[in-house]
C-alpha positions as CSV (number, residue, x, y, z in Angstrom):
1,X,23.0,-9.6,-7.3
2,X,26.0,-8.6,-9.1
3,X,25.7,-4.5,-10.0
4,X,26.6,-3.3,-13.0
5,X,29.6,-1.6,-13.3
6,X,29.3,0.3,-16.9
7,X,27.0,2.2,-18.5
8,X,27.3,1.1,-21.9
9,X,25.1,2.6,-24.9
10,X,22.2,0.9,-24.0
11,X,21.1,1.9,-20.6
12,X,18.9,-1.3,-19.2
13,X,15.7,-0.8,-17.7
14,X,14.7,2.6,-18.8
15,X,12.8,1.9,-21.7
16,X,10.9,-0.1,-19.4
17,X,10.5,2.7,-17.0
18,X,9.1,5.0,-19.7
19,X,6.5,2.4,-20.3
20,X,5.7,1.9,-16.3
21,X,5.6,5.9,-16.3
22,X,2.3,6.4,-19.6
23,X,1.1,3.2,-18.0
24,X,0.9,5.6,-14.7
25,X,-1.2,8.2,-16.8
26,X,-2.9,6.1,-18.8
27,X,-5.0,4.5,-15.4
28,X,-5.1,7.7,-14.0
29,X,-6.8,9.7,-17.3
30,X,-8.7,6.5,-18.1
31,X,-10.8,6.3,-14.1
32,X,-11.4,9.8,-13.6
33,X,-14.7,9.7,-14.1
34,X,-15.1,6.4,-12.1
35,X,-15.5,6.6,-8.5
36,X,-13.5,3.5,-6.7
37,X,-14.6,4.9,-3.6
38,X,-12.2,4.6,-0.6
39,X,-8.9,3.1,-3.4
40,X,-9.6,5.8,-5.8
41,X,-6.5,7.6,-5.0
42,X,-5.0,4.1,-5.7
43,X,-6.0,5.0,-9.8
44,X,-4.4,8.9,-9.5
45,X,-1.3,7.8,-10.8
46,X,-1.1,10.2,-13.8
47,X,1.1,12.7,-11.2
48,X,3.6,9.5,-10.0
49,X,3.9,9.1,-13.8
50,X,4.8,12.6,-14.9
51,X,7.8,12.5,-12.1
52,X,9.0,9.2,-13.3
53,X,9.4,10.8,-16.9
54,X,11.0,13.6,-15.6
55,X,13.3,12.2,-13.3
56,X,14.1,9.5,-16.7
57,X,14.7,12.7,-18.5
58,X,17.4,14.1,-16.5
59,X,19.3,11.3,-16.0
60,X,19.7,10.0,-19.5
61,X,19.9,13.5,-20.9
62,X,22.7,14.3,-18.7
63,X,24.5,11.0,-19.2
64,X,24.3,11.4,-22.8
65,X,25.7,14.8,-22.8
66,X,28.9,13.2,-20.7
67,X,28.9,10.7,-22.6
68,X,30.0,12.7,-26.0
69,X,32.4,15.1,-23.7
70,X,34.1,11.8,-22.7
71,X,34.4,10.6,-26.6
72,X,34.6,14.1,-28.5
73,X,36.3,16.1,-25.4
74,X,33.1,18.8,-25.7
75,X,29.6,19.1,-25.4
76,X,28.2,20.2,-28.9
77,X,25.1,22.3,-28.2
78,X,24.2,22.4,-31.8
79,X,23.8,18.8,-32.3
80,X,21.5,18.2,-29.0
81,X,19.2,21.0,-29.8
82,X,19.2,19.6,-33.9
83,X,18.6,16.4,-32.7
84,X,16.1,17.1,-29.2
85,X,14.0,19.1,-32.0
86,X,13.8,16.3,-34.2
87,X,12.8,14.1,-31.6
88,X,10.1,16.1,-29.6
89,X,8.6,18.2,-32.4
90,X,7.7,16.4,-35.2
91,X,5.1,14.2,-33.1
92,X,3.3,17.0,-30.7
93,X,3.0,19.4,-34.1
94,X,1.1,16.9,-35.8
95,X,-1.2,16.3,-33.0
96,X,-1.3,20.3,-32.3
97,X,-2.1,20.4,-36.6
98,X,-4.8,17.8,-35.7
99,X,-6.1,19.3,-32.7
100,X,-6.4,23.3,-34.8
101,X,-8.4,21.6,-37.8
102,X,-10.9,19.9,-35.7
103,X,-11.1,23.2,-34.1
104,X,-11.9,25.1,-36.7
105,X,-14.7,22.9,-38.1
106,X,-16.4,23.2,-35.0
107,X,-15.7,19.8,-33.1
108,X,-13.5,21.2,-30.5
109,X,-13.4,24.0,-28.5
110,X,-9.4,24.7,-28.0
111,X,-8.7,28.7,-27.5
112,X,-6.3,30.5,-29.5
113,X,-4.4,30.9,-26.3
114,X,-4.4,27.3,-25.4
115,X,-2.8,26.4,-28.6
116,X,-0.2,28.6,-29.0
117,X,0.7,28.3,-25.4
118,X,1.0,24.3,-26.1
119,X,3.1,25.6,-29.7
120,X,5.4,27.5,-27.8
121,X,5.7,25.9,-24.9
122,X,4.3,28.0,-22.4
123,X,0.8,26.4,-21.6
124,X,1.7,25.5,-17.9
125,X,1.5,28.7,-17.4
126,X,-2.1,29.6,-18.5
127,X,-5.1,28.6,-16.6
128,X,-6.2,24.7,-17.4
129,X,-9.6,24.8,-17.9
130,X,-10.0,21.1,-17.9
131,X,-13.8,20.7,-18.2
132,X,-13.7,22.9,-21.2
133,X,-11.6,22.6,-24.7
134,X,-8.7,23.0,-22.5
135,X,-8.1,19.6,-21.7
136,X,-7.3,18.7,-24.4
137,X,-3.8,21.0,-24.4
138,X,-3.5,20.9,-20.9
139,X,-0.9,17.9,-20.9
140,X,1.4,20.2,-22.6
141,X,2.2,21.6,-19.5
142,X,4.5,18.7,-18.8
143,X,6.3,18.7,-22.2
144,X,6.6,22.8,-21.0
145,X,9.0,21.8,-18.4
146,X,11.0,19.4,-20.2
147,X,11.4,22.0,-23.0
148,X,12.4,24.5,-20.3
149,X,15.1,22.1,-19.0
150,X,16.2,21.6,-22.3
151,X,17.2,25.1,-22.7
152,X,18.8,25.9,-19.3
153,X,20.5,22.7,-18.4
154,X,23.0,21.8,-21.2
155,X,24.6,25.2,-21.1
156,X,24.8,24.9,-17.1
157,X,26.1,21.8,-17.0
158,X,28.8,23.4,-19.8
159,X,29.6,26.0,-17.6
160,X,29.4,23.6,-14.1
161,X,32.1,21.7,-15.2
162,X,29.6,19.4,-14.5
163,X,30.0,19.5,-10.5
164,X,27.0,17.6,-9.6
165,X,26.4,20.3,-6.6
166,X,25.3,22.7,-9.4
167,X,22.3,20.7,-10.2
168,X,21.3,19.4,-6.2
169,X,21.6,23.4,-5.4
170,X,19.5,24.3,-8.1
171,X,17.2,21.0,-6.5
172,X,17.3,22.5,-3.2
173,X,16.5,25.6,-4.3
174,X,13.4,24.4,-6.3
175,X,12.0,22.4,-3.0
176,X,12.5,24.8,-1.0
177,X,10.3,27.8,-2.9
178,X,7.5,24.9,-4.1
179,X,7.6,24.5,-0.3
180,X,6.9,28.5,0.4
181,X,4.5,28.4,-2.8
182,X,2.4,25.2,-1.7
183,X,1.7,26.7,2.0
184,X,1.6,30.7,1.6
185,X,0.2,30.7,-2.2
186,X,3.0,33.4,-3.1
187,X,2.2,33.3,-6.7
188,X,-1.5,33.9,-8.3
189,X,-3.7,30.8,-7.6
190,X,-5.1,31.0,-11.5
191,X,-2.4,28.6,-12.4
192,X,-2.1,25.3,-12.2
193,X,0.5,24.8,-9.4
194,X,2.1,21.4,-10.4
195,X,2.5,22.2,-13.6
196,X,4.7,25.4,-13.4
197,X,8.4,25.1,-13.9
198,X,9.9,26.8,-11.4
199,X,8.1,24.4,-9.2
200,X,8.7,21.5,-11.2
201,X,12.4,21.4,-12.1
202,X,14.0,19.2,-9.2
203,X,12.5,16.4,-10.5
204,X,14.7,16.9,-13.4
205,X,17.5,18.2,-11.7
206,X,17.8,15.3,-9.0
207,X,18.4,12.6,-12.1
208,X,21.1,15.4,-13.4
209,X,22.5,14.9,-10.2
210,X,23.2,11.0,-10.0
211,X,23.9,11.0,-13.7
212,X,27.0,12.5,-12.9
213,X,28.0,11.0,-9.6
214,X,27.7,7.4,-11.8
215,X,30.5,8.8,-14.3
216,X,32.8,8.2,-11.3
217,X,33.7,5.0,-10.4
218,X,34.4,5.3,-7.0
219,X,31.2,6.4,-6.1
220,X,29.1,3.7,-8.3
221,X,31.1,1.5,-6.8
222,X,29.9,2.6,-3.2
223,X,26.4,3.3,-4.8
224,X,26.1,-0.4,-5.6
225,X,27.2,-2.1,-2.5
226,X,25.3,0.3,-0.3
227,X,22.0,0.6,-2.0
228,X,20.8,-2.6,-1.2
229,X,17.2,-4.5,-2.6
230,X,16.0,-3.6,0.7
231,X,16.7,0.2,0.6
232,X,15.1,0.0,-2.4
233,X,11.9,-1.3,-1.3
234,X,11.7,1.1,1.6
235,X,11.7,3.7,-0.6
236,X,9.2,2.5,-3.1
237,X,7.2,2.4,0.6
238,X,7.7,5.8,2.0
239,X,6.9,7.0,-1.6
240,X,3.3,4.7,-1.4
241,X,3.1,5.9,1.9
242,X,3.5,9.5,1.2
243,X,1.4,10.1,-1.3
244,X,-1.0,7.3,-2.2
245,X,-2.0,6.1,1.1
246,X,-2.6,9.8,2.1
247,X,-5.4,10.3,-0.4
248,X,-3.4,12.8,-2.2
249,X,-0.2,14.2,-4.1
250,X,1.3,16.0,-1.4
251,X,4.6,17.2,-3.7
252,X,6.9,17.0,-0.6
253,X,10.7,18.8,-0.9
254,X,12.1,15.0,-0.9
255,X,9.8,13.0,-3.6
256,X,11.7,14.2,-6.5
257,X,14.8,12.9,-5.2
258,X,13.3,9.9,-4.2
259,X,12.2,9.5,-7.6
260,X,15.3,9.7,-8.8
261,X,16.8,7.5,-6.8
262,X,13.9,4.3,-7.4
263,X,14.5,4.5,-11.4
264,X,18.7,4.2,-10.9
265,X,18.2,0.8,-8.7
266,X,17.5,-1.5,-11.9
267,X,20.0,0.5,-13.7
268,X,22.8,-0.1,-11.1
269,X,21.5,-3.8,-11.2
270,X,20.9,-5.1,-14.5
271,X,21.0,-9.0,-13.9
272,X,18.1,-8.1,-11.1
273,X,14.3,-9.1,-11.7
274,X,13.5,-6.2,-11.7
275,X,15.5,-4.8,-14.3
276,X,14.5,-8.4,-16.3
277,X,10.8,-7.3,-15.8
278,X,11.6,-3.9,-17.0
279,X,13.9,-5.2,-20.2
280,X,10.6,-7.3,-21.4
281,X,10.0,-6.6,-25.2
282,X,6.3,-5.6,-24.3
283,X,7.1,-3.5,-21.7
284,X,9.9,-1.6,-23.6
285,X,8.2,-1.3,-26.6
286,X,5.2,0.4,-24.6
287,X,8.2,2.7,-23.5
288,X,9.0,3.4,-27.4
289,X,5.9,4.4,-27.8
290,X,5.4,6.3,-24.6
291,X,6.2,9.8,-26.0
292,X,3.4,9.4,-28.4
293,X,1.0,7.8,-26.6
294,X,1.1,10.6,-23.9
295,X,0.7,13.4,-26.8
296,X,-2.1,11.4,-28.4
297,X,-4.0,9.8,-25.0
298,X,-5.6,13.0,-24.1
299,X,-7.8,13.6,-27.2
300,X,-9.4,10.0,-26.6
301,X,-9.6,9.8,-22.4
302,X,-11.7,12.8,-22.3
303,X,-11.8,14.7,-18.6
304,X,-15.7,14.1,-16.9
305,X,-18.1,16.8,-18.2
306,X,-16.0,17.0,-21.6
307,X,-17.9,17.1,-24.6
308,X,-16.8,13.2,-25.9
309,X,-17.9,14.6,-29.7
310,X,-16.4,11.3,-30.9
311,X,-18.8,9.4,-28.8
312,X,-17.7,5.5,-28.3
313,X,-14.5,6.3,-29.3
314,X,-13.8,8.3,-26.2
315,X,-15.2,5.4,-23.8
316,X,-13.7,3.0,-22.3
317,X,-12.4,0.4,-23.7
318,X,-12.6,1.8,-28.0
319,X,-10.2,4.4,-26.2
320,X,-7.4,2.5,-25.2
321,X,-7.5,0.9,-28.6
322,X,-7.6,4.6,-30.4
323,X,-4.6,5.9,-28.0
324,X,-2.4,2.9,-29.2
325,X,-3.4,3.0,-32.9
326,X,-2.8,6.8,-33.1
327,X,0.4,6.7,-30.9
328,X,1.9,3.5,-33.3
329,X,1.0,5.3,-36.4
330,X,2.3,8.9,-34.8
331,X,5.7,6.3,-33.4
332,X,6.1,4.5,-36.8
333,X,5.4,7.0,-39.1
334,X,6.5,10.3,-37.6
335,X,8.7,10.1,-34.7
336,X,11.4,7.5,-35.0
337,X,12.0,8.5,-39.1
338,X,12.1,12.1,-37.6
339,X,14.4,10.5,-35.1
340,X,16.6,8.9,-37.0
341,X,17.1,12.0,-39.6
342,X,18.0,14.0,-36.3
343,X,21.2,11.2,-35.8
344,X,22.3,11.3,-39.5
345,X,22.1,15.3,-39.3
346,X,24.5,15.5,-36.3
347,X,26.4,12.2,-37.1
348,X,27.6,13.4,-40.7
349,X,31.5,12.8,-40.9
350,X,33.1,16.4,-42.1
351,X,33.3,16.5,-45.8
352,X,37.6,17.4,-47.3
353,X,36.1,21.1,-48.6
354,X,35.2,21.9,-45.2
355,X,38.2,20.9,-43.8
356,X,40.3,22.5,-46.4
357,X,38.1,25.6,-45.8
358,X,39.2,25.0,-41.8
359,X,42.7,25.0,-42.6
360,X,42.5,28.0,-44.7
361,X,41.1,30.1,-42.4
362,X,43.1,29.3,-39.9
363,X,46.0,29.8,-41.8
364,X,45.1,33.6,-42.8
């Protein structure tokens, strides 16, 4: 297989990985009141897809960001806070809107806590309360951490120089205290442990890390003749191995990393089956939809001993059908316009006044 030596616009296979990632989630939220007996840890996938989105989100944020320093010579904060706003908000507002109203008339039972922690980003750090109206906020504690990222990273990677050691220290350093936190149960045991940021962040920070190591050539280059099919394969295994044939999620120091490193094999090889598989149309446009379908999914696959109040709407298989119609409509009708006014806001060409107005201020 012949690796692919640019990253051009288009970066192949991660759509596809965003859709293998709500796939993940979707069979895990949509079996967990089933009992599969001695595979049932075969359906908890939900956790294996949450660390594929993150690791997907650090990469391609960070290679975007390098991306426009390499064509613009700077990093315009401005413009990727104008344009991560329109892309994230739009969709889990309106759901958040949805969720209030059926509140208030009585259908749900959502705190006032739970909603403005999932408004403001802060609900991975209030107790879930999954059997209860909680659940139906409680996957905002993975859009928490992204938002947190959002706000740290782009400024550190400013100030880095963007030295990929920044980023792998700040990794380390996230392993090693979930490490300490997992075994001696430092902080209070109310919260949710895998949901918490500062527990959370290397699986971010590791696709940080090889986003910038593949803006050198030399090192893709090495990258691509060393990290062979079969490398890849034993890692997909001592990830299986690790956490699904164990029974359980076991959140060791390396997974994130390892993450990281299974979602960049298709990218580094792009004429590769896998990346093929990955590029299909349905699997990619499962992956356009993915942000949407995970904001939407967890009003319809309810959590066992959750008041269903829409009855066979919330059952198998009416819900599947409900997650896809409400994420398409939430996709088509929300997100991508809001998308695409986020890209003509921060891609508008600067107007003669305002350069006169430059000129003329400089000139005084």
């Amino acid at each position: 297989m012949r690796p692919n030596t640019k990253l051009s616009n288009h970066i192949p296979a991660l759509d596809g990985w965003r859709g293998v990632a709500i796939l993940l989630v979707l069979v895990d939220h949509s079996t967990e009141g089933i009992n599969f007996g001695r595979i049932d840890h075969f359906f908890r996938l939900g956790a294996t897809g949450v660390a594929l989105f993150f690791a997907l989100s650090g990469f391609l944020i960070t290679t975007r960001l390098l991306e426009e320093k390499q064509r613009h010579g700077k990093i315009r904060l401005d413009k990727f806070y104008v344009r991560r706003v329109c892309r994230l908000i739009p969709a889990s507002l309106t759901y958040l809107i949805v969720i209030g109203i059926l509140t208030l008339a009585g259908v749900l039972t959502v705190t006032r806590e739970q909603w403005f922690g999932s408004l403001f980003f802060f609900r991975n750090y209030l107790p879930m309360d999954w059997p209860g109206g909680g659940w139906f906020t409680a996957h905002f504690w993975s859009l928490a951490v992204e938002e947190h990222f959002y706000l740290i990273w782009p400024t550190l990677l400013i100030l880095s120089g963007g030295r990929a050691i920044v980023p792998a220290a700040g990794a380390v350093a996230v392993a090693v205290w979930r490490y300490i936190d997992l075994h001696y149960h430092v902080v209070h045991a109310t919260l949710w442990f895998p949901g918490r940021t500062d527990v959370r962040l290397d699986g971010l920070l590791w696709g940080c890390v090889l986003a910038i190591l593949l803006q050198r050539s030399d090192f893709k280059r090495r990258i691509s003749r060393f990290y062979t099919w079969w490398l890849w394969v034993a890692g997909i295994g001592l990830y299986i191995a690790s956490n699904l044939l164990s029974g359980r999620h076991n959140y060791s120091p390396y997974e994130p990393a390892l993450i990281a490193l299974i979602i960049i094999w298709p990218v580094l090889n792009s004429e590769s089956w896998v990346a093929k598989m990955l590029d299909l149309q349905p699997v990619k446009w499962v992956g356009h939809l993915s942000y949407s379908l995970y904001v939407w999914q967890q009003l319809w696959l309810v959590f066992p001993d959750t008041p269903a109040r829409f009855g066979l709407f919330q059952k198998l298989p009416v819900n599947l059908l409900c997650i896809f119609a409400s994420a398409s409509l939430s996709y088509y009708l929300i997100e991508k316009p809001m998308v695409n006014f986020g890209h003509r806001l921060t891609s508008k060409p600067r107007t003669v006044s305002s350069e006169f107005l430059k000129e003329a201020v400089s000139q005084s």
